[in-house]
N, C-alpha and C positions, 0 to 999 in steps of 0.2 A: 400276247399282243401288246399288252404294258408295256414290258420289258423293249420290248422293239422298237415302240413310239419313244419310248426315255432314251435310249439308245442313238436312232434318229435325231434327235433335236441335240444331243452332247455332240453327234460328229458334226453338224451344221453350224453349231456353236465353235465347235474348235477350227472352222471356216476362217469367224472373225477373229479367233483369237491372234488365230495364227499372223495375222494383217495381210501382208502382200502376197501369200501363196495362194495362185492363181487368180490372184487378185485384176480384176479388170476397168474398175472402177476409183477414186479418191476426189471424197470431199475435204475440206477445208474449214473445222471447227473451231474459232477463236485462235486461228493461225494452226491449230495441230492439224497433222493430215488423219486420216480415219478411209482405210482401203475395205472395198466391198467386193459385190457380184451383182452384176446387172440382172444377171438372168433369176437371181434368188429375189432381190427386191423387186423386181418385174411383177414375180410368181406373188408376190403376199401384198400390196400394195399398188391400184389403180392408180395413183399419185404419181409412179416412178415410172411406170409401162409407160403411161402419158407423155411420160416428160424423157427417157430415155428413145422412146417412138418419135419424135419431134414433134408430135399429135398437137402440143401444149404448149404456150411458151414458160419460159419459168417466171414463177412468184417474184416478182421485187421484195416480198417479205420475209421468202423462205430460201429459196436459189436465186445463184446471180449465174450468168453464159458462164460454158467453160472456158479456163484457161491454161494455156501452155502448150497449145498446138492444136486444138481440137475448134472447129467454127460453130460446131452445133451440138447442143446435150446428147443428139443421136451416136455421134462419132466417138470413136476408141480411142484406144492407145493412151497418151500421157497428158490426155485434158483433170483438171485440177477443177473440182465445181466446188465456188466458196459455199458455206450457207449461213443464212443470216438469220437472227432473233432466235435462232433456239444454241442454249448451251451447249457443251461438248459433255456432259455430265448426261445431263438430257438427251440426245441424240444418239449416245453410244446405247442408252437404255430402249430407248427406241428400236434401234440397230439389234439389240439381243432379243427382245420381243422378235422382230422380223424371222430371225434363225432358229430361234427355240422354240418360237409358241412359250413362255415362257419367261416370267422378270419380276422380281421384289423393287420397289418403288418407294422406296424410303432407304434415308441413308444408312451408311454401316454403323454397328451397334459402337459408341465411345467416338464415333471421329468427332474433331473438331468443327465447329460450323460457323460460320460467320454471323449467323442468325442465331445462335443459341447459344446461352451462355455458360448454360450448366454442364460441370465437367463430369464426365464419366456419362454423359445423358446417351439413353437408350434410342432415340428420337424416333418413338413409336408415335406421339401428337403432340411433338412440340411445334415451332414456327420453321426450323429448320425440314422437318418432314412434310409441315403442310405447302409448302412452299415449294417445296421439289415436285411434290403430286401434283401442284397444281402447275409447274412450266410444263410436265410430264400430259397434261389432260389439254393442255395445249398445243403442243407439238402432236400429239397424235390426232388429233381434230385437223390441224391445218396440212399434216399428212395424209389422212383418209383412213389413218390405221383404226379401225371402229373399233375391235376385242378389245384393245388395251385403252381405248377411250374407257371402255364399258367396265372393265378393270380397276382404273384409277377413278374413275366415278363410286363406284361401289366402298373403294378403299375412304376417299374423302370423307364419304357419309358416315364411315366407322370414328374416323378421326376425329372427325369434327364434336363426336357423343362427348369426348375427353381435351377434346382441344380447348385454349382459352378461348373469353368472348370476342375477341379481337382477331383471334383467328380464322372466328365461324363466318364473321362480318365478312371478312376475307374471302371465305369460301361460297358466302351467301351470293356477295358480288358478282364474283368469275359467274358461279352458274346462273345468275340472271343473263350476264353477257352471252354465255354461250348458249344461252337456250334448255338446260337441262332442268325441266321441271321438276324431279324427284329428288335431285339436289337440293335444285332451291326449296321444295317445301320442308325437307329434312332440316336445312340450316334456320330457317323463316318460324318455325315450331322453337328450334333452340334458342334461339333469340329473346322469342317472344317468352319465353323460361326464364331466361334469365334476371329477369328484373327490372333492368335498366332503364330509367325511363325514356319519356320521348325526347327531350329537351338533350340529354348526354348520346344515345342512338343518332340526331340530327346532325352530333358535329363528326360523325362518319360515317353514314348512312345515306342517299339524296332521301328528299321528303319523301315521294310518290312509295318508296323501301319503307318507310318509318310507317307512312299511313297502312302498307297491306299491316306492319306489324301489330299495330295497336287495334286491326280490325280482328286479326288470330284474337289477341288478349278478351279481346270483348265478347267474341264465341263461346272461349273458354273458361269464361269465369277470371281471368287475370287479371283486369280490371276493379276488381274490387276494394282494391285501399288505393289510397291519392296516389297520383304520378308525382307528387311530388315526398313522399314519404317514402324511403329505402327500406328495402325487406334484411332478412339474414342472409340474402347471398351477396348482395353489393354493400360497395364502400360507402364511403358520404360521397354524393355528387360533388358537391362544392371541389372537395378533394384536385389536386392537381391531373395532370394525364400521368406526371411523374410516378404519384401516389397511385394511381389507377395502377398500371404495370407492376410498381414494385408488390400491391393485394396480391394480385393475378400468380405473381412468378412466387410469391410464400406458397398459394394455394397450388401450384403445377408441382413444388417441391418436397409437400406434405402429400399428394397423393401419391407418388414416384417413392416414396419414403412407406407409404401404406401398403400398396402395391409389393414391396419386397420386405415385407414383415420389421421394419424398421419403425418400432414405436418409441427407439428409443432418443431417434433422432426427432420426432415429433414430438418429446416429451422439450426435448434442448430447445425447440422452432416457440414451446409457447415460453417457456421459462428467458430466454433468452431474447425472444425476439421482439414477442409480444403479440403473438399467433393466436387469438381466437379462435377454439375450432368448433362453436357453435354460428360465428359468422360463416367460417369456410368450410359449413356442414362436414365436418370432420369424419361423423357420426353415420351422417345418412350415407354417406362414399363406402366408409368400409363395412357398412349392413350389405349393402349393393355389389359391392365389388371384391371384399378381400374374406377373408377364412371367418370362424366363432374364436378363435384363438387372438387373431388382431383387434378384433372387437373385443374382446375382453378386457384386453392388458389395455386397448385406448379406454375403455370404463374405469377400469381401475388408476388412471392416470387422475381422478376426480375434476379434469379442466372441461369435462364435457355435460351439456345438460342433456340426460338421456330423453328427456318430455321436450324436447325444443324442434319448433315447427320450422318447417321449410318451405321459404317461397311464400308465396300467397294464397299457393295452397293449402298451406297449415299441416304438413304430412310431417309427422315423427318416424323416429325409427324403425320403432313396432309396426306404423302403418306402413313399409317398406318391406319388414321382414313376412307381414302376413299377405302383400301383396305377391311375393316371392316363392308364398307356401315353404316357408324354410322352418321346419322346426328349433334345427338350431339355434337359428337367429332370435327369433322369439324365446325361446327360453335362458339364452343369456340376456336380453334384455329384461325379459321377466326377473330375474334375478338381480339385476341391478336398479328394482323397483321400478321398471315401464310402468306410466300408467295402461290399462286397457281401455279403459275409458273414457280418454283424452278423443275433442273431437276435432276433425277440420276444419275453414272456412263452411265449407257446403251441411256441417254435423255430421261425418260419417267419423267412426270411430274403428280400431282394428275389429271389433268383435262383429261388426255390420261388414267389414270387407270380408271377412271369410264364410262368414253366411250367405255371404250373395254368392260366392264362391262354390260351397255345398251345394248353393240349390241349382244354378247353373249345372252344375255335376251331376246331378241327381237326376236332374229334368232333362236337360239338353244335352248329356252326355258328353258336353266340351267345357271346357271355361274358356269365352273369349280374352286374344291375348297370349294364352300359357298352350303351346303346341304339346305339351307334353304335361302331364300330373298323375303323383302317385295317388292314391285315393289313401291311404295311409297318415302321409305323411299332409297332405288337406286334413282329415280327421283328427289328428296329432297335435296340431297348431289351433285348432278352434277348439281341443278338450283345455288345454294350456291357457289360453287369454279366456274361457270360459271358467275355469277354475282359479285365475286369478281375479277377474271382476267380482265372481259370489266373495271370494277372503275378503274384498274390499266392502264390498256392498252389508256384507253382516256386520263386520268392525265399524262402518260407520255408523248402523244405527245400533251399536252396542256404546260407540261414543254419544250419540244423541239420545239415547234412549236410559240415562245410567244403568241398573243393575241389569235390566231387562226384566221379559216374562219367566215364571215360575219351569215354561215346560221350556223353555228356549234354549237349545245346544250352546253351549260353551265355544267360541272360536277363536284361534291362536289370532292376535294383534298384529297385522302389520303395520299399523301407526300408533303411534304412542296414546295408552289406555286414558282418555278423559276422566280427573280424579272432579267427583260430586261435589267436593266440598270447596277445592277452591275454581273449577272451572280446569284447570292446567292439567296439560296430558301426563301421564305417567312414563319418564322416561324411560324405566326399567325397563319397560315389557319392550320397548321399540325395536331392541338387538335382535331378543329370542323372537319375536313377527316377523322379522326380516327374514331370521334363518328358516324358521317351517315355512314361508310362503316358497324360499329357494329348494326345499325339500318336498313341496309340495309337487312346485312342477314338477322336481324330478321323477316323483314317484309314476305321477300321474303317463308318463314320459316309458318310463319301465312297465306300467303294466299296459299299456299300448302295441309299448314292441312284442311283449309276453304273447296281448290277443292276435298281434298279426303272424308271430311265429307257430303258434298251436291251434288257428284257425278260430282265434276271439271265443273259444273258451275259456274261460275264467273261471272257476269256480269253488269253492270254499273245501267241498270234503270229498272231492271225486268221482261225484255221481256225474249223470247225464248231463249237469249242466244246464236243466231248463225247469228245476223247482225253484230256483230262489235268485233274488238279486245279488248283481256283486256286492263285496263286503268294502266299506266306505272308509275303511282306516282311520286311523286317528290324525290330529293335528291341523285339521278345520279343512282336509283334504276330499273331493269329491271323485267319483267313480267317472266310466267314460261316461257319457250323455245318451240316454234312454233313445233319444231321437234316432241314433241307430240300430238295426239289427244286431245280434251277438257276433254272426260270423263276417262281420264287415258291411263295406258300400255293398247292394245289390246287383 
């Protein structure tokens, strides 16, 4: 039945390709002619039956009378119906929705755009694509065509997650105009993310916009450092519109650069350009977005600060990759010495986000938010920032504490060892800290997978597995966390 509907819509498609084969109808799109079928756009749009029926008169906005021999839209033959305010880009896209059930709504992957500057650009959310969607969400509104309304609506709100802030303003707009409320709260949320204060919002926003936005901030907690003080996502206010853009377009070119594992072109964007990529959370994008490989080699690029908050929120990376439940992520962070402990505006810190996480799981059998989670891979990520908090928590009162207690375990350094005598850490030990804590998660990492492959049996000499604790290895490294069963989540 697939196969027949895909089938269907290719030969109705090659209706229009074809143009004037058995063609009954032409409009007139920025002077191009564009030949249809009355009786197909009849069938898929109330809009055209209407106005083909004489039922309607036409739109002054949309159609003008035919011309070239016909008196009335009803009449045949060699009437030429112009159309006005929509493109011939736009309409032809239109026109193939009509035939297909069926349209990609964004331009072709490299073309050139008048609106975009970047060459070879993919124009997945740049200005050129959001621009197209939105004469695209227009035209089909003032047509009647609803699916492809509801299409390019849906597509907007994906854009808009990655588009710049000037574009969302853009999109915030249109769906105030047009009435689509789940547009606008998607854009009106991003917005109000972004930073920006009221004063820079007001000089492209009307007020009555700017007030719902700053009432979102105030719900959510965004409000809590001056409007007059910039976070790490925005520029300096003062800054020109000039400066604005040119931020904006380094940051569009560094995630596009992310995005296709190009860190080397982000290495040239700060060396060269002068790219902060703790302002243009560099860090938090490719936690969120890109592989543990792109995150690495951006770490080991040393221009990123792995502890550095975002927003107003105060979210670091860690608290991104455990909100994520990504092991991965978390343990390359770990590795390039994440704090765990690091907390946000409100004090929550990653080891409290994945605890809320467990217990949710445990209790409610969902986490809200996450439609899908391994239980695994939850347990995997909170033994890891658990196992790195204790390395820190013991080092530090082994630095506060000098030699410590007589029965006190011995634990590998991951900051440099506090010498008694003149106060100053020991740099020695810093190296070898650093490397057992990155051995540590791994370990911790291996024997997880070990329990989840052999059904969280673990045990030292082969017996039953239910005389003895697991064995805690060396190197200041701890076993999974008692709080679970052997055999896993229950």
């Amino acid at each position: 039945m697939e196969e027949t509907l895909k089938a269907l819509s290719l030969d109705y498609l090659n209706l229009l390709i074809n143009g004037q084969a058995f063609s009954d109808v032409t409009f007139s799109v920025e002077g191009r002619l564009v030949h249809a079928h009355r009786c197909i756009l009849a069938a898929r749009s109330l809009f055209f039956r209407r106005f083909f029926c004489g039922t309607d008169p036409p739109s002054p906005g949309l159609l003008s009378s035919p011309r070239g021999g016909a008196a009335s839209p009803g009449a045949a033959g060699g009437a030429v119906i112009p159309v006005n305010s929509v493109s011939y880009e736009v309409f032809l896209l239109m026109l193939q929705f009509l035939y297909s059930g069926q349209v990609s709504v964004v331009p072709q992957k490299h073309e050139p755009r008048p609106s975009c500057g970047e060459r070879g650009c993919w124009h997945t959310h740049c200005t050129a694509a959001v621009d197209l969607a939105l004469d695209t969400l227009t035209a089909a509104r003032s047509f009647g065509v609803k699916q492809l309304e509801q299409i390019t609506e849906k597509q907007l709100a994906s854009m808009a997650e990655k588009a710049s802030i000037e574009d969302v303003m853009k999109v915030l707009m249109a769906s105030r105009q047009q009435d689509m409320q789940q547009l606008w709260t998607t854009c009106s949320h991003l917005v109000a993310k972004s930073g920006l204060p009221a004063e820079v919002l007001a000089k492209h926003l009307p007020i009555d916009v700017v007030a719902r936005i700053e009432e979102l901030r105030l719900k959510s907690s965004l409000a809590r450092r001056s409007s007059f003080v910039a976070h790490h996502h925005q520029i300096d206010v003062a800054g020109s519109s000039a400066d604005l853009e040119d931020h904006h377009h380094k940051i569009r070119r560094m995630r596009r650069a992310l995005d296709s594992s190009d860190v080397e072109l982000v290495k040239l964007m700060v060396m060269g350009e002068g790219l902060n990529l703790d302002d243009a959370l560099a860090l938090h994008y490719a936690v969120e977005n890109c592989s543990r490989e792109v995150v690495k080699a951006l770490l080991e690029l040393g221009a990123a600060d792995v502890n550095s908050p975002a927003g107003p929120t105060g979210k670091t990376p860690l608290h991104i990759a455990a909100e994520m439940v990504c092991p991965d992520m978390v343990a390359v962070l770990l590795d390039h010495h994440a704090d765990p402990n690091v907390r946000t505006v409100d004090g929550v810190t990653p080891l409290d986000i994945l605890r809320t996480l467990t217990s949710d799981f445990l209790f409610k059998g969902a986490v809200p938010g996450l439609s899908h989670i391994e239980p695994n891979k939850l347990r995997l990520c909170l033994e890891l920032v658990q196992s790195a908090a204790l390395v820190i928590s013991r080092e530090e009162a082994n630095c506060g504490g000098g030699t410590g207690g007589a029965g006190s375990n011995p634990t590998t350094a991951i900051y440099p060892r506090m010498n008694p005598g003149t106060g100053a850490c020991d740099a020695s030990s810093s190296t070898s800290g650093m490397v057992n804590l990155s051995l540590d998660s791994r370990m911790v990492y291996l024997n997880l997978g070990m329990a989840a492959q052999f059904g969280g049996k673990m045990n030292d000499g082969g017996g039953d597995g239910s005389s003895s604790s697991r064995s805690q290895g060396g190197g200041g490294g701890i076993g999974p966390s008692s709080m679970y069963p052997a055999h896993g989540f229950p």
